[in-house]
BADO-957606 format. One record per residue (C-alpha): chain; x, z, y. Coordinates in Angstrom, 1 decimal. Each point is the difference from the previous one (the first is absolute). Layout:
# residues N
(gupa "A" (X Z Y)) ...
This chain:
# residues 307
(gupa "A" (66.5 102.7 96.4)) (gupa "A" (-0.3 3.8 0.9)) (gupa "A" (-1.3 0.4 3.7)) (gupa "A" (-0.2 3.1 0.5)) (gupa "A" (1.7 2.7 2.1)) (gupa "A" (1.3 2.5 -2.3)) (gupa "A" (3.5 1.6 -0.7)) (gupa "A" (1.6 -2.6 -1.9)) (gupa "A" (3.4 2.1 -0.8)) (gupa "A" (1.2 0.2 -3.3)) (gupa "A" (3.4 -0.6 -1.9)) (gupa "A" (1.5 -3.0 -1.1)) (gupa "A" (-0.3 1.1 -3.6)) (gupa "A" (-3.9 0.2 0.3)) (gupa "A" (0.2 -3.2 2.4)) (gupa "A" (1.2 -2.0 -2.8)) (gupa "A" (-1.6 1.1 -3.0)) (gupa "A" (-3.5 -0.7 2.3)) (gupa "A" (1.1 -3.4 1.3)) (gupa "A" (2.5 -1.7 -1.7)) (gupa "A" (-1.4 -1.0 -3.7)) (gupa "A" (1.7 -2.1 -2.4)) (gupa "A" (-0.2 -4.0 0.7)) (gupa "A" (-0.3 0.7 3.7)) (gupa "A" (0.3 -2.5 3.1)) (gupa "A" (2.2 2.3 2.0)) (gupa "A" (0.8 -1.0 4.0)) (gupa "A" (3.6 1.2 0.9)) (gupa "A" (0.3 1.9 3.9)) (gupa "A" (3.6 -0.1 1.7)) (gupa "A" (2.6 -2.9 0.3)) (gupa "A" (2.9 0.1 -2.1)) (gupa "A" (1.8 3.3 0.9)) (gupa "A" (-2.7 0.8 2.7)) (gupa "A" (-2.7 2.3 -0.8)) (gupa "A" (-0.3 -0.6 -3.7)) (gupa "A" (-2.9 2.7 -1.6)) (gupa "A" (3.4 1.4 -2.2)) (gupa "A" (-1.7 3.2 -1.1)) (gupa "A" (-3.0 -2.1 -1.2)) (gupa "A" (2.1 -2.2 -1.5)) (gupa "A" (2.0 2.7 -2.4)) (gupa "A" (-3.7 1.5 -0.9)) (gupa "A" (-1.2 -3.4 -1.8)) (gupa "A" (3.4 -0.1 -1.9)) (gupa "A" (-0.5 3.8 -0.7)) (gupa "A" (-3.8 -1.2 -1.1)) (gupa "A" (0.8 -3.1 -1.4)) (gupa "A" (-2.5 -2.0 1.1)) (gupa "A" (0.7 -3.3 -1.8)) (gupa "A" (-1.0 -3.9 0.7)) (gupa "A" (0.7 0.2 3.3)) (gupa "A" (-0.2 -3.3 2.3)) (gupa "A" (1.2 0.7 3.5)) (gupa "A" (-0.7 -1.9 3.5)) (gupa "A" (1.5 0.2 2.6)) (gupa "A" (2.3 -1.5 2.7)) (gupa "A" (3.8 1.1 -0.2)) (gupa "A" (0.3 2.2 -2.9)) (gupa "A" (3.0 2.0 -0.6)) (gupa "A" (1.0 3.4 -1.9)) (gupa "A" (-3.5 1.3 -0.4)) (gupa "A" (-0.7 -2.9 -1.8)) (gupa "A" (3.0 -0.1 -1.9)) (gupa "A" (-0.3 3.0 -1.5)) (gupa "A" (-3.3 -0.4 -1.2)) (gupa "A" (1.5 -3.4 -1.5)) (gupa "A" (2.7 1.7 -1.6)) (gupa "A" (-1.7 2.4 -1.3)) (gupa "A" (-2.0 -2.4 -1.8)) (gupa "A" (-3.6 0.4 1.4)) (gupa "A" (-0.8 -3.1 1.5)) (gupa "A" (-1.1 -3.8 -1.6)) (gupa "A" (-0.1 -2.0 3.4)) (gupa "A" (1.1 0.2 3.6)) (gupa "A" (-1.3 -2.2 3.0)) (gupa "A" (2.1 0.2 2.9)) (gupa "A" (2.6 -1.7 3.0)) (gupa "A" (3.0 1.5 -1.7)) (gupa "A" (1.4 3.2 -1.8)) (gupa "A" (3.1 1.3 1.6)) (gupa "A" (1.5 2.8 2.0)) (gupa "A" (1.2 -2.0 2.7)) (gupa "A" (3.9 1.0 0.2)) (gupa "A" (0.0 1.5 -2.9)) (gupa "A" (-0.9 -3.1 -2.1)) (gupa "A" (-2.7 -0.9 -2.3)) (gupa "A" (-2.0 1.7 -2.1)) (gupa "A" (1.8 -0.7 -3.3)) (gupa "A" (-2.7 2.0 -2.0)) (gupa "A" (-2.4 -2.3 1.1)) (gupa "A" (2.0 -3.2 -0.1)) (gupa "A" (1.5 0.9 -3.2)) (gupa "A" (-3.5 -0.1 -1.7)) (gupa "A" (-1.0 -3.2 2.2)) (gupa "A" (3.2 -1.7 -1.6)) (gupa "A" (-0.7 1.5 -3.3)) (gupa "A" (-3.7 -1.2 0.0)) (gupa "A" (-1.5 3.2 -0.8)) (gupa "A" (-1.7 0.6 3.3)) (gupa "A" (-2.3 -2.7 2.0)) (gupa "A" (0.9 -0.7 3.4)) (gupa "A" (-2.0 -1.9 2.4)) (gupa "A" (1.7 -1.1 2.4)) (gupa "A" (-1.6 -0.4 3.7)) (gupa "A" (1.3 0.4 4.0)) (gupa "A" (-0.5 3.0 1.9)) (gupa "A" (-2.6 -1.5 2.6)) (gupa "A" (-1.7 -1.5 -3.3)) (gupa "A" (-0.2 3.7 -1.7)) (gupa "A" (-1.6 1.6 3.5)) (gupa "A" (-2.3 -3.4 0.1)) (gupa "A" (-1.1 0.8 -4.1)) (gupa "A" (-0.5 3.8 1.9)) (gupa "A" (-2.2 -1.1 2.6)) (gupa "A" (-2.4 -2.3 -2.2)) (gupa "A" (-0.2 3.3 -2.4)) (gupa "A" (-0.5 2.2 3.3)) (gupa "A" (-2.5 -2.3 1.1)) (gupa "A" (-2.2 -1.1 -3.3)) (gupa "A" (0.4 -3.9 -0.1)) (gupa "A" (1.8 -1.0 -3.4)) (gupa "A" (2.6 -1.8 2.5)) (gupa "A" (1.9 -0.8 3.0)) (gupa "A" (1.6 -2.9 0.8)) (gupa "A" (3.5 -0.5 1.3)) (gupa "A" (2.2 -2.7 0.9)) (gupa "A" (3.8 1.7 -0.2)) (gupa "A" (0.5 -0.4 -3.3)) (gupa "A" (-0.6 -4.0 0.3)) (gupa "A" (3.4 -1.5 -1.5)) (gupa "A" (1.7 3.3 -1.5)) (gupa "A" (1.1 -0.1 -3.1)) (gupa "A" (-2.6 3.2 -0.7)) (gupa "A" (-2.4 -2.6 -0.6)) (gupa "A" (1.8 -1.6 -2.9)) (gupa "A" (-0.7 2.8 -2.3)) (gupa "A" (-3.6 0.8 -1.7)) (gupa "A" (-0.8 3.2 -0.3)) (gupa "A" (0.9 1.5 -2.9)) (gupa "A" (-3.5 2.2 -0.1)) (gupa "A" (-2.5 -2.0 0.6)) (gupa "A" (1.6 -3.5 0.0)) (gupa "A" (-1.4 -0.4 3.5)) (gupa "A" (1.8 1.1 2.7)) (gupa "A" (-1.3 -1.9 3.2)) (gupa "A" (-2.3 -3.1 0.9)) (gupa "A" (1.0 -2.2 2.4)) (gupa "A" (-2.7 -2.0 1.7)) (gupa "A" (-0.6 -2.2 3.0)) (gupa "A" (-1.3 1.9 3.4)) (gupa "A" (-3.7 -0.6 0.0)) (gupa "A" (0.5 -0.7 3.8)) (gupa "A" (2.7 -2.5 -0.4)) (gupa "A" (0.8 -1.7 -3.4)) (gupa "A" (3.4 -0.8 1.2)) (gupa "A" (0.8 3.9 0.1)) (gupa "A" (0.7 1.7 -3.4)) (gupa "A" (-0.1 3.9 -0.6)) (gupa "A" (0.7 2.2 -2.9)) (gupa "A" (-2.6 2.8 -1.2)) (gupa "A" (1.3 3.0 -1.3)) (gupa "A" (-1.9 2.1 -2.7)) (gupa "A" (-1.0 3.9 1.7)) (gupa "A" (1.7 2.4 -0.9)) (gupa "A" (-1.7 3.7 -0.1)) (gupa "A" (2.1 2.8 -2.2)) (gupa "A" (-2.1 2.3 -1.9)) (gupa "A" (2.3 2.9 1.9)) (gupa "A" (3.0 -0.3 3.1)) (gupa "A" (2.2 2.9 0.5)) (gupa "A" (1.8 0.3 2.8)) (gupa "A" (1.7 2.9 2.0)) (gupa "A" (-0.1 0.8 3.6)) (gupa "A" (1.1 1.7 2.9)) (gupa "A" (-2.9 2.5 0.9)) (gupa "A" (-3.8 0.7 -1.4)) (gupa "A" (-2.9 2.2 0.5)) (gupa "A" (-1.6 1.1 -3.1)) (gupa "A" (-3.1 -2.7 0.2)) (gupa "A" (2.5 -2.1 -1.0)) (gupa "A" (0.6 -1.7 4.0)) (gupa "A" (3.3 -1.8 -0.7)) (gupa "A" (2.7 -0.2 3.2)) (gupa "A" (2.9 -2.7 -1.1)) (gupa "A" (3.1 0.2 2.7)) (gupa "A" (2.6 -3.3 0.1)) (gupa "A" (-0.9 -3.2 -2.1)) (gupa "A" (-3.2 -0.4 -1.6)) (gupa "A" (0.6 -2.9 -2.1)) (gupa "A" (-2.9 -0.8 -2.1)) (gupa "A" (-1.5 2.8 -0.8)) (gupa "A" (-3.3 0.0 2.4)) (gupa "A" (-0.8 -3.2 -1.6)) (gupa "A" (0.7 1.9 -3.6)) (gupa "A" (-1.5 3.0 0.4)) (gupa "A" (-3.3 -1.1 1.2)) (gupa "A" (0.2 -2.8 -2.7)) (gupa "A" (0.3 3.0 -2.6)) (gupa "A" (-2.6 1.5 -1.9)) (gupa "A" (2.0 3.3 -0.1)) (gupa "A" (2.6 1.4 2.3)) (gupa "A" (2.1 3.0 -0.6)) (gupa "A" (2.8 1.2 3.1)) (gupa "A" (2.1 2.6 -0.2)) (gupa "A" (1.5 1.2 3.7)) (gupa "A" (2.8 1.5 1.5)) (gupa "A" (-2.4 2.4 2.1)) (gupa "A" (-3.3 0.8 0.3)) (gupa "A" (-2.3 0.2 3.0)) (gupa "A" (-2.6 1.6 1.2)) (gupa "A" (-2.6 -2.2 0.5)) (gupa "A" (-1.0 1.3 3.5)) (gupa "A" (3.5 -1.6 1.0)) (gupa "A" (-0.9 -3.2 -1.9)) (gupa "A" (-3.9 -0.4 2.2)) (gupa "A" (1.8 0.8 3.0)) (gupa "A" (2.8 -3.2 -0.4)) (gupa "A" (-2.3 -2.3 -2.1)) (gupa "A" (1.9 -2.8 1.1)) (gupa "A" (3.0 1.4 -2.1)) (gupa "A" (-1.7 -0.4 -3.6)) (gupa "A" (1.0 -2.6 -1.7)) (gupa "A" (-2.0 -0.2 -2.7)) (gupa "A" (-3.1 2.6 0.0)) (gupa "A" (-1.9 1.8 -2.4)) (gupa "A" (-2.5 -2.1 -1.8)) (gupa "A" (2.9 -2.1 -2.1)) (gupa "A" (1.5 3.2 -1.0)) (gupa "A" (-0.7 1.9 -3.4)) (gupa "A" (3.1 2.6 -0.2)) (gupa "A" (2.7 1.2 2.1)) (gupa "A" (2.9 2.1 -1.4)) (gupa "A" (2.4 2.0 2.2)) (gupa "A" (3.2 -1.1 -0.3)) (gupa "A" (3.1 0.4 1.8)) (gupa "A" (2.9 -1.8 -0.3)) (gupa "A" (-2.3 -2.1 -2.6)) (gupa "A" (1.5 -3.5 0.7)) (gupa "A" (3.5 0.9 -0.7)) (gupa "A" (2.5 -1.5 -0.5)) (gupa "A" (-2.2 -2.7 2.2)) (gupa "A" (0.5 0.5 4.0)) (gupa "A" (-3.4 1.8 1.9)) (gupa "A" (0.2 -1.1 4.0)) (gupa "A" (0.1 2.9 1.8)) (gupa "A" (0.7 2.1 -3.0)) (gupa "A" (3.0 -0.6 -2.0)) (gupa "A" (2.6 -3.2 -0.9)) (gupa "A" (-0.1 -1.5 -3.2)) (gupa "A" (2.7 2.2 -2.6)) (gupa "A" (3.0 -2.7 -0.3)) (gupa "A" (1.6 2.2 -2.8)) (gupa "A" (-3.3 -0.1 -2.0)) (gupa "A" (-0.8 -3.1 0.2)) (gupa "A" (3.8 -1.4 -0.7)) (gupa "A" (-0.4 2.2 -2.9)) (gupa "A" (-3.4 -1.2 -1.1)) (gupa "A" (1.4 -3.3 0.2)) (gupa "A" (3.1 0.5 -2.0)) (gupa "A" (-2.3 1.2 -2.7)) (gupa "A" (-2.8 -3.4 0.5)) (gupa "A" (2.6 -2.0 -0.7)) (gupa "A" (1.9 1.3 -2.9)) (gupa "A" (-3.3 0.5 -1.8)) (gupa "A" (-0.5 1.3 -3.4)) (gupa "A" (1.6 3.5 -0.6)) (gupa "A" (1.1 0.3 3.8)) (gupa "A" (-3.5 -0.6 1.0)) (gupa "A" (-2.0 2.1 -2.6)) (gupa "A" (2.1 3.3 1.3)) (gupa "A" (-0.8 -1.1 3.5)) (gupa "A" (-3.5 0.6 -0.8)) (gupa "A" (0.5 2.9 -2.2)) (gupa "A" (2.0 2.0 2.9)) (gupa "A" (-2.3 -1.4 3.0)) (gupa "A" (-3.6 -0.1 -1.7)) (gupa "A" (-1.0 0.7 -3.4)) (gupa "A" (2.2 3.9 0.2)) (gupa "A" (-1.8 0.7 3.1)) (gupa "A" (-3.4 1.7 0.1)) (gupa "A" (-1.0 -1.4 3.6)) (gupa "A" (1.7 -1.7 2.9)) (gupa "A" (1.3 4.0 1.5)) (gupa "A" (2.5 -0.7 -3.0)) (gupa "A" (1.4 -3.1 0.9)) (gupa "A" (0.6 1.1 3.3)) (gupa "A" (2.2 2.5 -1.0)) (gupa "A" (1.9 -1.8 -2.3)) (gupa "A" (0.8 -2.4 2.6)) (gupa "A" (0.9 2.6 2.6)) (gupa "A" (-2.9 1.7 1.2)) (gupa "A" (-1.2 0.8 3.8)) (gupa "A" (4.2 -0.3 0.4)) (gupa "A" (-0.1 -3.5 -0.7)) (gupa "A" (-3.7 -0.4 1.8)) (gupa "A" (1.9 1.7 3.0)) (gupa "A" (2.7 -2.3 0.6)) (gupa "A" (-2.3 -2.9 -0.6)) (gupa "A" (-2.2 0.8 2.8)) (gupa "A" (3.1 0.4 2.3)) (gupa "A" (1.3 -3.1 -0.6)) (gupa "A" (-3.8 -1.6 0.5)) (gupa "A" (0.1 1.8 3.3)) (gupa "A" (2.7 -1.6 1.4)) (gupa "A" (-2.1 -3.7 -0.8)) (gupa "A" (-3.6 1.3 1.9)) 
């Protein structure tokens, strides 16, 4: 893991192509429509990095995409879905189809996997997942999922052991940086303390960045500091159509529209891609197709009126 203070800014083209390698264990930041690492996202479909597996808790249209776009062999995850908008039906299309491995575990279970990978033990036991029916399937990997044993303490107490979990890269996107890489996440947090420091690799890209004079005076606002961070990319506006507190709402329209096109698959879905991704040179591009600092503008107003 790179320690040192340095100026860590680069873009998310160079982020990618130096962290994200074919066959990787990649941890998903953001919740759903909340934060997602979008601009990341559309560079490894630009990049086609291939053999994917993702991990993570609540995945939604960042992974999707990457699903649909064919790039990825295996998720582990709570769920995939865009909360109102419905479930991700790239994903669950090749889950029905059996072209993509799915492991399925709870959220509390994926941050527990986290924290055994954060902390270098090969497990942590948990006892939430005693009587679910997620215990009912092997995994499809390994053909172990869990152990469940008696408490050494008390042999009338049983526990499951879950395997750790450490992705070879996370990326994530936050509110504010300094270049060194200090992270500052604003609202939910979710899992990903547990998944960065789990994560032999992180790249963030940020709404803002920092000086870092700012970040020493208020240490007590950096959420995740320099040492787990590799590469930070500039990016505003990077998590749309996925809501940033403070910054902007998640884009209804967009993500209706990216919906409409998940589900019909196929033709529908391939020009989705085409228009949104692959015909763009870099995330500026999207932007504009999908409104530009117009659209970014009325966003943040309607965020304003929540904080």
């Amino acid at each position: 893991m790179n320690s040192f203070k340095t100026n860590k800014i680069m873009t998310a083209a160079e982020a990618v192509r130096r962290f994200v390698f074919d066959g990787a264990i990649v941890g998903m930041g953001g919740q759903t429509i909340g934060r997602c690492a979008m601009a990341f996202i559309h560079e490894i479909v630009r990049q086609k990095k291939k053999d994917l597996t993702l991990v993570g808790c609540n995945l939604g249209m960042n992974m999707d995409i990457l699903v649909g776009a064919g790039l990825v062999k295996r998720t582990e995850c709570g769920t995939g879905n865009l909360e109102r908008f419905g479930t991700a039906f790239s994903w669950r299309r090749a889950v029905e189809a059996g072209s993509l491995e799915n492991e399925d575990y709870s959220h509390l279970a994926m941050v527990t996997r986290f924290l055994a990978g954060e902390m270098g033990v090969p497990f942590m036991p948990i006892r939430s997942l005693l009587g679910t029916d997620i215990l009912a399937k092997k995994s499809a990997g390994t053909g172990k999922k869990y152990e469940i044993i008696p408490n050494p303490w008390d042999p009338q107490d049983r526990v499951v052991l879950l395997p750790a979990l450490q992705p070879d890269v996370s990326i994530i996107h936050v509110q504010k940086a300094d270049e060194e890489g200090n992270l500052i996440i604003e609202g939910f947090l979710t899992h990903e303390p547990e998944m960065i420091r789990a994560s032999k690799a992180v790249i963030a890209s940020c709404e803002e960045i920092i000086p870092a004079e700012e970040v020493r005076r208020y240490p007590e606002r950096t959420t995740i500091p320099y040492v787990y961070v590799q590469a930070l990319v500039l990016q505003p506006w990077g998590a749309h159509p996925t809501s940033v507190y403070r910054y902007y709402m998640h884009d209804i329209d967009h993500l209706r529209e990216y919906q409409r096109c998940a589900r019909e698959g196929g033709v529908v879905y391939a020009d989705y891609l085409d228009k949104y991704i692959y015909s763009c040179a870099n995330f500026e591009e999207y932007l504009e197709k999908v409104g530009g600092w117009q659209k970014y503008r009325k966003l943040r107003q309607e965020m304003m009126k929540m904080v």
